[in-house]
C-alpha positions as CSV (number, residue, x, y, z in Angstrom):
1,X,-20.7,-129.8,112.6
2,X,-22.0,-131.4,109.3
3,X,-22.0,-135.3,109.3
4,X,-21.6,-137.1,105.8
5,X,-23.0,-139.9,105.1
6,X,-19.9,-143.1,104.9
7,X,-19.6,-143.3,100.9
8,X,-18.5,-146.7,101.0
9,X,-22.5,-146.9,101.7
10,X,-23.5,-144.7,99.4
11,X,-21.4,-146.4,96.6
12,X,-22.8,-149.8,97.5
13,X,-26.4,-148.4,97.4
14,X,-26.0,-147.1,94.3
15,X,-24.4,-150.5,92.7
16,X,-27.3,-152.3,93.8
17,X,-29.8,-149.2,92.7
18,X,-28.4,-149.9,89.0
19,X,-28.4,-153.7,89.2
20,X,-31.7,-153.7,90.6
21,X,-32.9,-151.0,88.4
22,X,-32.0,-153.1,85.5
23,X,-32.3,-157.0,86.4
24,X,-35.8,-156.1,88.4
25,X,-37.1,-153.4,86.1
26,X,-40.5,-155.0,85.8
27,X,-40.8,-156.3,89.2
28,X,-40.2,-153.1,91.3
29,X,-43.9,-152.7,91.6
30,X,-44.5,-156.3,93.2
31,X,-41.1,-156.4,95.5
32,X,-41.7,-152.8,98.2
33,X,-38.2,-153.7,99.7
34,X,-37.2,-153.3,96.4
35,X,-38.4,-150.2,95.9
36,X,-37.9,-148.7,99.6
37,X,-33.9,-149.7,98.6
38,X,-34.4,-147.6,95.5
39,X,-35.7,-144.2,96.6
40,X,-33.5,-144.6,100.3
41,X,-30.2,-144.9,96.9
42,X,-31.3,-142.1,95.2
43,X,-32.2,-139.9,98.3
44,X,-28.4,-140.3,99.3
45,X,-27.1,-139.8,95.6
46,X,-28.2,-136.3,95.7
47,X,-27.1,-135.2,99.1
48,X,-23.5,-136.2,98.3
49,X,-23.9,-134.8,94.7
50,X,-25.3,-130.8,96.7
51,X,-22.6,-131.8,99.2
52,X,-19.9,-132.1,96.8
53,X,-21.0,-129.2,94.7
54,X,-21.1,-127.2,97.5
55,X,-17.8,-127.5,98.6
56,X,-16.6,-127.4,95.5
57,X,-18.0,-123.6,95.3
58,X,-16.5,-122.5,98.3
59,X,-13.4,-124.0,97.5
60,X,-13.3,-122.5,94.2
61,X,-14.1,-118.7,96.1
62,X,-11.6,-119.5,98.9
63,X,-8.7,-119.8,96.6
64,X,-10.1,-116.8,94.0
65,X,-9.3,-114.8,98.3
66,X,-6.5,-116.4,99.6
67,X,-3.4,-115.6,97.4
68,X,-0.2,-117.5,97.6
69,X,1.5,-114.5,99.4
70,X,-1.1,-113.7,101.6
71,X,-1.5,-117.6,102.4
72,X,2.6,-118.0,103.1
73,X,2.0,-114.8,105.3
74,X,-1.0,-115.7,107.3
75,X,1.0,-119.6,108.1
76,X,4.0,-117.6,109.5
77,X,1.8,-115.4,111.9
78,X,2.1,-111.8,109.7
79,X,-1.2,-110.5,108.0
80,X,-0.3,-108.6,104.9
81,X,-2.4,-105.5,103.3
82,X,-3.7,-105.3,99.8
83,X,-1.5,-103.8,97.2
84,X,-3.0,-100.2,97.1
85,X,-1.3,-99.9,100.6
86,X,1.7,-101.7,100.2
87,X,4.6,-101.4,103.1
88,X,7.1,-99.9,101.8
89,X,11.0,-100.5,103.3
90,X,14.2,-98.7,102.5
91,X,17.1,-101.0,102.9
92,X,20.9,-100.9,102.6
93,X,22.8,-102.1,99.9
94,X,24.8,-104.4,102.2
95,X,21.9,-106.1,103.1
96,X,21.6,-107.7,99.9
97,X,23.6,-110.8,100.8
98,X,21.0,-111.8,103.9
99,X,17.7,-113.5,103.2
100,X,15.9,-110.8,104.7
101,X,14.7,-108.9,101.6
102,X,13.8,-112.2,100.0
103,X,11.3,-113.0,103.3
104,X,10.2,-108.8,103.1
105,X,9.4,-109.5,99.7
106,X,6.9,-112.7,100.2
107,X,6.0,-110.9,102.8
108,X,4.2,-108.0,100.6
109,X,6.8,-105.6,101.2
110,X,8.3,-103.1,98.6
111,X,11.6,-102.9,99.1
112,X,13.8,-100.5,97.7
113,X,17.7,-100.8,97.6
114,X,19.5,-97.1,98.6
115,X,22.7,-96.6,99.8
116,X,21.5,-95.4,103.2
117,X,23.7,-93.1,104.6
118,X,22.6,-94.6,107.9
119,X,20.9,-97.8,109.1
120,X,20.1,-100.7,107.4
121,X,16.6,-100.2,107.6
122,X,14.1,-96.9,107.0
123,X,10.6,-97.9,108.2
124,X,9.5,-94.8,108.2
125,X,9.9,-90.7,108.7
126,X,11.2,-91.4,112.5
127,X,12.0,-94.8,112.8
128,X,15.8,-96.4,111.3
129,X,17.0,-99.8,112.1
130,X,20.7,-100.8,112.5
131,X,20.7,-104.9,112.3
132,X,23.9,-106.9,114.1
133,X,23.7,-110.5,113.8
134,X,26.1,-111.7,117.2
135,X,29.7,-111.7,115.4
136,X,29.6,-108.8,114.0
137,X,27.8,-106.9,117.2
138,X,31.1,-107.9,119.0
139,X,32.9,-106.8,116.3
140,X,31.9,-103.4,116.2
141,X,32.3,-103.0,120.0
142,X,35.9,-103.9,119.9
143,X,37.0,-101.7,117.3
144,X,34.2,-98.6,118.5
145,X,32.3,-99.0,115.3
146,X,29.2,-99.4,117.2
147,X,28.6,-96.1,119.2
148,X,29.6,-94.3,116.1
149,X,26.8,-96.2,114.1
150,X,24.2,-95.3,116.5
151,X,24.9,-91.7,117.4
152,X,24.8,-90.9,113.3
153,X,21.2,-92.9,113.4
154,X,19.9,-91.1,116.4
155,X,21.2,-87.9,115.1
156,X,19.2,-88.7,112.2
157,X,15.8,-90.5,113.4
158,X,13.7,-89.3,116.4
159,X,13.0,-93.4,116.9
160,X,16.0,-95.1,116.5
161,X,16.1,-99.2,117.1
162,X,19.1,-101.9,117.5
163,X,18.3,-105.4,115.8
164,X,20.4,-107.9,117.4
165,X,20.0,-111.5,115.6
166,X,20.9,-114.3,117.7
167,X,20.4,-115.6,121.3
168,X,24.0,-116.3,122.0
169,X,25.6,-113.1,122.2
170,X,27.1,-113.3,125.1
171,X,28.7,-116.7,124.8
172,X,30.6,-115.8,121.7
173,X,34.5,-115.8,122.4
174,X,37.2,-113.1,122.3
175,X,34.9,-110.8,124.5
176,X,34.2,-110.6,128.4
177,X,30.7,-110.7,129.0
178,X,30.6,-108.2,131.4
179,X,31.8,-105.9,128.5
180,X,29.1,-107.0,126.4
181,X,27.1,-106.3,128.8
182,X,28.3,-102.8,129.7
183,X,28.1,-102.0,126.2
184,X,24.5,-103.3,125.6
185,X,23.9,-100.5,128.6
186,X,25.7,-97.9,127.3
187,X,23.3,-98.2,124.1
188,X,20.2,-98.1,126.1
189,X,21.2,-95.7,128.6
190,X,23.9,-93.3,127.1
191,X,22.1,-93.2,123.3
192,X,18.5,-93.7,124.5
193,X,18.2,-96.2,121.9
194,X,15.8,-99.7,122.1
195,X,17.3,-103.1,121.4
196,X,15.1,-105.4,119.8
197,X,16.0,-109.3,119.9
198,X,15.8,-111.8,117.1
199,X,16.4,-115.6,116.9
200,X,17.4,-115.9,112.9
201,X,17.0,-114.1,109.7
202,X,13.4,-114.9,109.3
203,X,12.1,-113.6,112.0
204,X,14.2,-110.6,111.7
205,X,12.4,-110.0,108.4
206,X,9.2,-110.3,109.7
207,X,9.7,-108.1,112.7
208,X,10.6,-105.3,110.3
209,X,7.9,-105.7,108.4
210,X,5.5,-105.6,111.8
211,X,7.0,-102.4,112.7
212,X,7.1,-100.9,109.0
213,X,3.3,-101.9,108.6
214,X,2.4,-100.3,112.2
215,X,4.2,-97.0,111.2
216,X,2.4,-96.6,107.6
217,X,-0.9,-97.9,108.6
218,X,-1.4,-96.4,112.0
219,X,0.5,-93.2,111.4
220,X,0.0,-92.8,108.1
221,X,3.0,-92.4,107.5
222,X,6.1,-92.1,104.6
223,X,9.3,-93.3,104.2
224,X,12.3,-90.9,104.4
225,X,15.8,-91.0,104.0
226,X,17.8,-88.8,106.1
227,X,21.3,-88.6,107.8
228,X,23.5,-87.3,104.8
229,X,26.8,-87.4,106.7
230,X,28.4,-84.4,108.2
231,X,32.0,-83.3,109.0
232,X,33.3,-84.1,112.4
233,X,33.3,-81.3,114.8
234,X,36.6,-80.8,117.1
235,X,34.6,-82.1,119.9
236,X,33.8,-85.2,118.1
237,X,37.2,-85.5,116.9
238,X,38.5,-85.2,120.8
239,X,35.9,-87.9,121.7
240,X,37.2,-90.1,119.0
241,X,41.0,-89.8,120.0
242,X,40.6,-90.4,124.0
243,X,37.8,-93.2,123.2
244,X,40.6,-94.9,121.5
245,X,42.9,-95.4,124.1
246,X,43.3,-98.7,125.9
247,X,40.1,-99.8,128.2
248,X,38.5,-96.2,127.2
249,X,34.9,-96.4,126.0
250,X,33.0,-93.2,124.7
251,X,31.8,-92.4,128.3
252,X,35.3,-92.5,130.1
253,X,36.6,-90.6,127.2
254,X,34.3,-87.6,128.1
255,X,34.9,-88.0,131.5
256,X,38.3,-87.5,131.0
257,X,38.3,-84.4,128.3
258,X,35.8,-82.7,131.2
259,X,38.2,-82.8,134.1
260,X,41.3,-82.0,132.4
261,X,39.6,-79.9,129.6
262,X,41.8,-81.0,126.5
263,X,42.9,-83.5,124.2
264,X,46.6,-82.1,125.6
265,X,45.6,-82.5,129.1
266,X,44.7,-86.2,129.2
267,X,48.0,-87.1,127.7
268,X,49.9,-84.9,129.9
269,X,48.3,-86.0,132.9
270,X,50.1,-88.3,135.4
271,X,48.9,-91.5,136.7
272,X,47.8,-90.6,139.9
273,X,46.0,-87.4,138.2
274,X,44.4,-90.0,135.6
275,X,42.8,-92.2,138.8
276,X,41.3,-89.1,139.8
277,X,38.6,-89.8,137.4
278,X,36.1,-91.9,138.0
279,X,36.3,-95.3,136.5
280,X,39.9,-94.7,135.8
281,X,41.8,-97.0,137.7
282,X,45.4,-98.1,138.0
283,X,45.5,-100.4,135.1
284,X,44.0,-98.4,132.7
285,X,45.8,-94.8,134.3
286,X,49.2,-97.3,133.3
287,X,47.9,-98.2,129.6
288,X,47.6,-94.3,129.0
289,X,50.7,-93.1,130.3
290,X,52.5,-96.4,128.5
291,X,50.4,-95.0,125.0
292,X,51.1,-91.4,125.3
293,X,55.2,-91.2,126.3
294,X,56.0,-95.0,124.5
295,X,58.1,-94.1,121.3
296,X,56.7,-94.7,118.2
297,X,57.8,-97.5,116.3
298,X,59.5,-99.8,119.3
C-alpha cells in the first residue's frame, strides 16, 4: 500500500516556499526555521511530481492494453481472445431481430448470418444450438414444432443443446405444467439432448460465446454447417400423422404404430383395443375414435 502525502499540505508548503523564497531571499541564511521549511517544501514537491508522473505512465500503458471491447467484456465476467483467434459463430437469419448478435459482436465474436438449415446457432463441427425464449418454447410444443426441430439438429450435430431463455416457463398460461414438464423430459430423455437455462438475452449471448470459445480454443476446432434437409421417410411420415392426433405426443405415437403395425391399424382400432396401449387411456382411446369415424366437414 503506497501512502501519499495530503496535498492540501503540500500546496500550502509550497505557497509559503515561494513567498518566503521571495520576501526572505536574503535572510534564509540567518532564519534555519526558515530554511528547514524550505528544503522539507521542496522534498515534498518532487515526490508528488515522480508520484504523479508515474501514474501517469502506467495509466497511459494500461489503456494502450485494455481495449474498449475487451474492457466491456472483462466487466460482464467473459474474457475475450485477441483477433488472430477470433470466435467465430454461425447464426440464423431469424435471429437478427434479438439483441444477441449485437452482445456477440462486443463480445469479440465474428458472427456470420446463414440461413441455417438447422439451429439458430453453429458453435462448432459438433455442437448446434436451438434458442426458445418461454412463449415461443410453449408454442412449439402445442403445435409439435419442437420435437421436429430437435430430431433434424441431432440428426445433424453429435452435440446438440436446447437454450431456453426465461425463468418462468412454467408459469406461462394456455399450458398444463405437468405437460411442460413431460415435454422438457421427453427432450432430455427421448432426444438425448441438454437444456441449457438463461435469464435474458444477454446472458444468452454470452453463454454462446463461452461455449463457442471453449469449442475453438480447446478443441481447436471449425465451424461447420450441416443438416441440408432431407425428404421424409414413410416412417417419419406415420410418426407425424398418429403424433397429431388428440393428447398424442411423438412417443405415444410410436407406441401405437408398434402394436397395431400401421397407420391403417391405429385408426381402425377400437377403443378398448386403443387402451391396450400403454399410456392410452379412455379419454384419449375416445378423442381417436371421435377423429378417425367423425365426418369431415360437421
Amino acid at each position: 500500500m503506497i501512502t501519499f502525502p495530503i496535498l492540501s499540505d503540500l500546496f500550502n508548503a509550497v505557497a509559503e516556499q515561494g513567498k518566503r523564497v521571495r520576501a526572505h531571499r536574503d535572510s534564509m541564511a540567518e532564519k534555519p526555521k526558515d530554511e528547514a521549511y524550505y528544503w522539507i517544501a521542496r522534498s515534498r514537491e518532487r515526490k508528488m511530481q515522480e508520484s504523479l508522473s508515474s501514474m501517469h505512465q502506467k495509466t497511459k500503458k494500461d489503456a494502450e492494453l485494455l481495449k474498449l471491447d475487451h474492457f466491456i467484456s472483462q466487466r460482464r465476467g467473459v474474457s475475450i481472445i485477441s483477433n488472430e483467434k477470433k470466435i467465430h459463430i454461425h447464426m440464423d437469419n431469424r435471429e437478427t431481430s434479438s439483441l444477441i448478435a449485437r452482445e456477440l459482436l462486443t463480445l469479440g465474436a465474428d458472427v456470420k448470418l446463414s440461413n441455417l438449415p438447422v439451429g439458430d446457432y453453429i458453435l462448432s463441427d459438433r455442437i448446434a444450438v436451438e434458442r426458445k425464449n418461454s412463449n415461443d418454447m410453449i408454442s412449439s410444443i402445442i403445435d409439435r414444432r419442437l420435437f421436429d426441430q430437435l430430431k433434424a439438429l441431432k440428426e445433424a450435430y453429435s452435440v446438440p443443446l436446447l437454450l431456453i431463455e426465461g425463468i418462468d416457463l412454467l408459469g406461462i398460461r394456455g399450458m398444463h405444467p405437468e405437460a411442460i414438464r413431460g415435454a422438457l423430459a421427453s427432450v432430455v430423455v427421448d432426444y438425448g439432448i441438454s437444456i441449457l437455462w438463461t435469464m435474458n438475452q444477454m446472458e444468452s449471448a454470452q453463454m454462446l460465446y463461452t461455449i463457442a470459445k471453449r469449442e475453438q480454443t480447446e478443441r481447436e476446432t471449425r465451424v461447420t454447417i450441416r443438416g441440408e434437409k432431407k425428404p421424409p421417410s414413410i416412417k417419419e411420415m406415420q410418426e407425424f400423422l398418429i403424433a397429431g392426433l388428440p393428447n398424442v405426443d411423438s412417443v405415444l405415437g410410436k407406441r401405437l404404430l408398434e402394436h397395431f403395425g400401421s397407420v391403417e391399424g391405429v385408426f381402425s382400432a377400437t377403443k378398448e383395443r386403443l387402451m391396450e396401449v400403454p399410456g392410452i387411456g379412455k379419454k384419449i382411446a375416445e378423442k381417436i375414435r371421435l377423429v378417425a369415424s367423425h365426418m369431415y366437414g360437421k
